[in-house]
N, C-alpha and C positions, 0 to 999 in steps of 0.2 A: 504493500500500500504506500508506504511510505515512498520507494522508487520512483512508482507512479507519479506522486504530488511532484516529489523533486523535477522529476523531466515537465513537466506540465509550468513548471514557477521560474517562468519566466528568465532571470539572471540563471538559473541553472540550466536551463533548457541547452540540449546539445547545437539546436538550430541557430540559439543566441550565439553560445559562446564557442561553437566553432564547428567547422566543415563534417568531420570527421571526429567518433568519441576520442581516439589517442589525442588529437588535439584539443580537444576540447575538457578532455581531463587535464593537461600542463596547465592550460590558462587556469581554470579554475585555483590550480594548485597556486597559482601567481595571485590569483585574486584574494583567497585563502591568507596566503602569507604578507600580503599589504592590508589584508583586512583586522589579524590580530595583530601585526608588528608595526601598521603605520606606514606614512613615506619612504621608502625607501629606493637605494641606485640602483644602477644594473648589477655591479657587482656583488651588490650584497642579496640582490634577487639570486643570483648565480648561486653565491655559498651555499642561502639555504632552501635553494629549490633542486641542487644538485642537476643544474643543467648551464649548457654552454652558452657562451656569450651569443654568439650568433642565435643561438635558438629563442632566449630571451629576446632579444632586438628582435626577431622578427615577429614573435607575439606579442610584446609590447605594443608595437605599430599596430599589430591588426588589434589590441583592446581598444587602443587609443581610436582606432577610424569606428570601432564599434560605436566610442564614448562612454566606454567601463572605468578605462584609468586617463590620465593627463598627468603631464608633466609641469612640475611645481616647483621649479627653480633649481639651482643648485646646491649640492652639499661640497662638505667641506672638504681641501685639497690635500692628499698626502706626498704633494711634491711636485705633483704635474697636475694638468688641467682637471679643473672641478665636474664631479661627474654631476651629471641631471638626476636629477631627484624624480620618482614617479609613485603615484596615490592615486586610490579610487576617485573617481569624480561624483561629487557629493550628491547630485540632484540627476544620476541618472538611475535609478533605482530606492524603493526605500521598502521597507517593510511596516508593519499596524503590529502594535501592540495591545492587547484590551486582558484586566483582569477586575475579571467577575468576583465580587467579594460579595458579605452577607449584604449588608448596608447599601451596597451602592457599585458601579462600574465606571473604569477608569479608561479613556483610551489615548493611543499618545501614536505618531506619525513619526518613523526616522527614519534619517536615509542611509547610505551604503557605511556611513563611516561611522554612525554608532551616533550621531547628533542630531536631535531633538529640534523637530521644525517648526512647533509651535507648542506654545505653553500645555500639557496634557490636560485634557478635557473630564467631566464628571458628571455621571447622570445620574439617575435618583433610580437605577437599576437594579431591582434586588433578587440577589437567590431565589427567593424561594416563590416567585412567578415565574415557576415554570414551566404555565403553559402561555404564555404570552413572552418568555424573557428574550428567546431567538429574535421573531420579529421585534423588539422595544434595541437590543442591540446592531439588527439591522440600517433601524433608523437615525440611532446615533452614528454609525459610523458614515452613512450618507451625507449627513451636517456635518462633522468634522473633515470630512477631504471635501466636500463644498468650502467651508469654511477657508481651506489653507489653498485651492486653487492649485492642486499639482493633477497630474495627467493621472486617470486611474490605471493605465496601461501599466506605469514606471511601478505599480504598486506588487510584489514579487510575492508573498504570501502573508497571513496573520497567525500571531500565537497569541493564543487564551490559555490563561490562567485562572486558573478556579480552586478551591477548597475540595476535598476528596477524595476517594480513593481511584486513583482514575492509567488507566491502561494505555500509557502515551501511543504506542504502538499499533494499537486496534482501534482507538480514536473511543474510548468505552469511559465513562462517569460514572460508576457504580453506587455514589452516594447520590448525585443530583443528575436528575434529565433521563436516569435509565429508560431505554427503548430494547424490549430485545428483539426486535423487529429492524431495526436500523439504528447504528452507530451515532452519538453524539457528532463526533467530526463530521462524518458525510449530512448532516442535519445542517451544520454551522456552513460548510462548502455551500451547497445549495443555494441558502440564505443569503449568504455574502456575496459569491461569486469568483470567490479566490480559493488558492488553496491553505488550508489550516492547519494547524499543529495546538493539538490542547497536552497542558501538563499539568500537574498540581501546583497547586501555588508555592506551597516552599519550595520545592525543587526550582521552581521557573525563579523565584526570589532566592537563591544560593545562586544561580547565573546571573542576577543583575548585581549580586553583591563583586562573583569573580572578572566581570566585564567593568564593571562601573564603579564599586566599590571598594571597600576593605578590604575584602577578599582579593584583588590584584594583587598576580606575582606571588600570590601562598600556594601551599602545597596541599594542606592539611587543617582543614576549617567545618566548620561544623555552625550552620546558619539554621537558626531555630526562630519561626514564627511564631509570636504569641499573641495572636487574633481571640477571634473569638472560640478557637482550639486552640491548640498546639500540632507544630509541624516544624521537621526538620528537613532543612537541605542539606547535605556533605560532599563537601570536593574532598576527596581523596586524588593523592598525586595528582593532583593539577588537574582534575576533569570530577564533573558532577556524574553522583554515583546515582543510579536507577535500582539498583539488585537483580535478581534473574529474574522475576518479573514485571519489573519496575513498581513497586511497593515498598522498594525502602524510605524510611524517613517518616512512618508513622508514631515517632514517640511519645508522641500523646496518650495513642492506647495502651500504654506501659503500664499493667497494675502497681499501684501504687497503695491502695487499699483494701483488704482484703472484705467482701460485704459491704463495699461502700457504696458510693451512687452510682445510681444506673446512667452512663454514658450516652450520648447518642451512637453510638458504634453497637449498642446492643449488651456489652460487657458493664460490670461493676466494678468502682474503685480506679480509674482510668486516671491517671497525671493530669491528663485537663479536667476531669470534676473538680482541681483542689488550684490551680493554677496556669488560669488564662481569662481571660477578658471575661467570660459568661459566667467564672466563681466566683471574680474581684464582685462581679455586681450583686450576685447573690449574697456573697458574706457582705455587702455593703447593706444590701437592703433589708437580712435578716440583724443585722447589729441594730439599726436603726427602729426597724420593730421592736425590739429588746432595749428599746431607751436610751443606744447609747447616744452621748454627746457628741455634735461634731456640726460642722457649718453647713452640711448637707443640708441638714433642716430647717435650715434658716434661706438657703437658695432654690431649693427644690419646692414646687407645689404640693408633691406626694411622695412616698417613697417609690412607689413604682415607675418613678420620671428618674429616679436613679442611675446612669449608666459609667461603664469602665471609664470613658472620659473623665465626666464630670466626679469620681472620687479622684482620680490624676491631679484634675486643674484644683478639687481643694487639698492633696497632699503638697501640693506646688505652694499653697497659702498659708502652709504652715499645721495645717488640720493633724490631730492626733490621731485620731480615731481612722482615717483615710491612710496616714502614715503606717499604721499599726496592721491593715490588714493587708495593705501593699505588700510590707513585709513580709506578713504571712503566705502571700503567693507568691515571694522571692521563696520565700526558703525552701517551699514545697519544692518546684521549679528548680531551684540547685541543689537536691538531693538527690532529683529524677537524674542531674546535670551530670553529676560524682560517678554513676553507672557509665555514662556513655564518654565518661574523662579514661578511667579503667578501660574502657573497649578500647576508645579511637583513639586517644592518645592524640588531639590535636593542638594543632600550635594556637589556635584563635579560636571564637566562641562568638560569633554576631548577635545580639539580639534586638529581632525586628519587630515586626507589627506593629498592632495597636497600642501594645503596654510597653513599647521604648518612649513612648513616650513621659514616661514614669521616671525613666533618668536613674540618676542613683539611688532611687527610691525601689527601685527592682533590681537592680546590677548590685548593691551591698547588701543587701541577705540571699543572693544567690550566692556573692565569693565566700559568704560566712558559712554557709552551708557545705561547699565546695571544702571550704579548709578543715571543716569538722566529719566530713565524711569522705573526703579523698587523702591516698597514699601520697605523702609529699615529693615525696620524686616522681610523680608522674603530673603531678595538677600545677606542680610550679612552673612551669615554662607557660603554662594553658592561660591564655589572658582573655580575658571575659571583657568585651566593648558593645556598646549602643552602635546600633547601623546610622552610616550618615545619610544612606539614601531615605530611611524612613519610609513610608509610605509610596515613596517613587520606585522600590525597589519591582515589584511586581510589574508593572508595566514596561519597566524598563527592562528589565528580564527577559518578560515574552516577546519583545522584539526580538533580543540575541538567540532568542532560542531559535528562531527563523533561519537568522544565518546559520548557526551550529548543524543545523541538519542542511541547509540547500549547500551550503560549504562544505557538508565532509564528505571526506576521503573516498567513503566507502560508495559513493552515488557518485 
């Protein structure tokens, strides 16, 4: 399936990028390689494309007459004439990114080089209208490439991100949109008119961390969503891990207590019953029934106006009571954390979503937890940071994921 889309999308297409598949497979390798490393000369195309001058130079010329790459000046001289520099050309291809969250849907426009051509967009699109959510994201995305005026030809494929347990491969959403009659992707293709690629959201959000974010240049990261679940992405050596059936990264459904609540996954006692956005609110609003103090009750109309935000913005205020239970879903959260420090032994520990926003009101009873139940020679090098993409990470992600597959190797 996957082959199929590739040959079909456009910049992949063997028709685009060259005569013949042996050719067409170099270029791309060229395109590939100015795509993750940037501008770069002929020679340094040569190194590490492992092909001859002459053969570069003469697909160079035919991307350039295509209008894939251009030349952007010169670099620097090691004693004789300054070689020419060559890079994607920004505005002739781009890819859509949109990730479907509970709350709302995000969509954002980029093109070959990984840059953002208008501010990302946000509709009032939610999960759980799923039988109107396809067309409602049809029609966002029609407004947004009206809106930016680029050609929808240049448009190469979309990746969707979404929450769930979802089958990159078969194009399958096992928790939202199940059809067993017809595949989620082939539903979204249809619709749109492109070719798709859906992932799960942490996973698609560990790619915008290693493209865009923190994660640059690491080996060994461990990117943990803390929406209104819990979801983990891991690069391991330098590439995001799927598992043998692309299902890894669920640690949310980690029991964590034994007989405890019933998860939405169906299981009891689940990591995220105890910490992620949808317990913060629960232990927010069951405190509050129970009397306790805090400026909630003073800002909020009722307790069920309650949400993960708005305990943040009053632990941000100084709130005790807000502070106190933050906490409490740090610590749960760095206990889960201390397991998967033991397994992966990573160098970095992102933490995104909703409740980075929480700052070190969630990152200091995860490291206190972490120090109290991890072996020190393995948790001390492991640095635990707030994502800088923040809520852009998702979007930004499922664009890369686009190139990740129309670019590799293996198509």
């Amino acid at each position: 399936m996957k082959a199929d889309i590739i040959q079909e999308g456009s910049l992949a297409a063997s028709e685009l990028l060259g005569i013949e598949k042996k050719r067409y497979l170099l270029k791309k390798k060229i395109v590939r390689y100015l795509y993750t490393s940037g501008t770069k000369s002929n020679p340094e195309i040569c190194k590490n494309t492992n092909m001859s001058s002459p053969t570069i130079t003469g697909l160079l010329n035919e991307l350039i007459t295509q209008g894939l790459i251009e030349e952007v000046g010169a670099g620097a001289s090691s004693g004789g004439r300054r070689p020419n520099l060559f890079g994607l050309k920004g505005d002739s291809k781009y890819v859509i990114g949109i990730e479907i969250a509970r709350f709302d849907t995000s969509i954002a426009i980029f093109n070959i080089n990984n840059e953002l051509i208008a501010p990302i967009s946000e509709f009032p699109i939610i999960l759980t209208e799923e039988d109107t959510l396809i067309e409602k994201v049809k029609n966002a995305l029609e407004n947004v490439i009206e809106q930016v005026s680029i050609d929808p030809k240049k448009i190469v494929a979309i990746g969707i991100d979404m929450p769930g347990m979802i089958d990159s491969a078969r194009g399958i959403n096992y928790s939202h949109l199940y059809n067993e009659t017809e595949t989620l992707l082939l539903r979204f293709e249809r619709a749109l008119g492109k070719p798709c690629f859906i992932e799960n959201d942490a996973r698609v959000a560990a790619m915008g961390e290693y493209r865009f974010g923190l994660a640059q240049k690491r080996k060994n990261v461990m990117c943990l969503k803390v929406s209104w679940g819990v979801g983990l992405g891991m690069i391991l050596d330098g590439k995001v891990y799927q598992g043998s059936t692309g299902f890894a990264g669920e640690f949310g459904h980690t029991q964590m207590i034994q007989e405890g609540e019933l998860c939405t996954c169906g299981k009891r006692g689940c990591l995220e019953t105890i910490s992620s956005a949808r317990a913060l609110t629960k232990f927010a609003r069951e405190g509050l029934g129970q009397g306790k103090v805090s400026i909630l009750s003073d800002t909020l109309e009722s307790i069920d106006k309650v949400t993960a935000k708005s305990v943040m913005a009053a632990a941000h205020n100084g709130d005790e009571f807000s502070i106190h239970i933050l906490s409490k879903v740090g610590r749960e959260l760095g206990r889960g954390l201390a397991t998967l420090i033991h397994l992966m032994n990573p160098e970095l520990i992102i933490v995104g979503g909703t409740l980075a926003e929480a700052a070190q009101y969630i990152t200091a009873p995860i490291q206190a937890s972490i120090n109290k139940y991890c072996i020190p020679n393995i948790s001390r090098e492991t640095e635990i940071v707030i994502s800088d993409l923040r809520h852009l990470a998702g979007v930004m992600g499922a664009a890369a994921l686009v190139w990740e597959y129309v670019l590799a190797e293996t198509y």
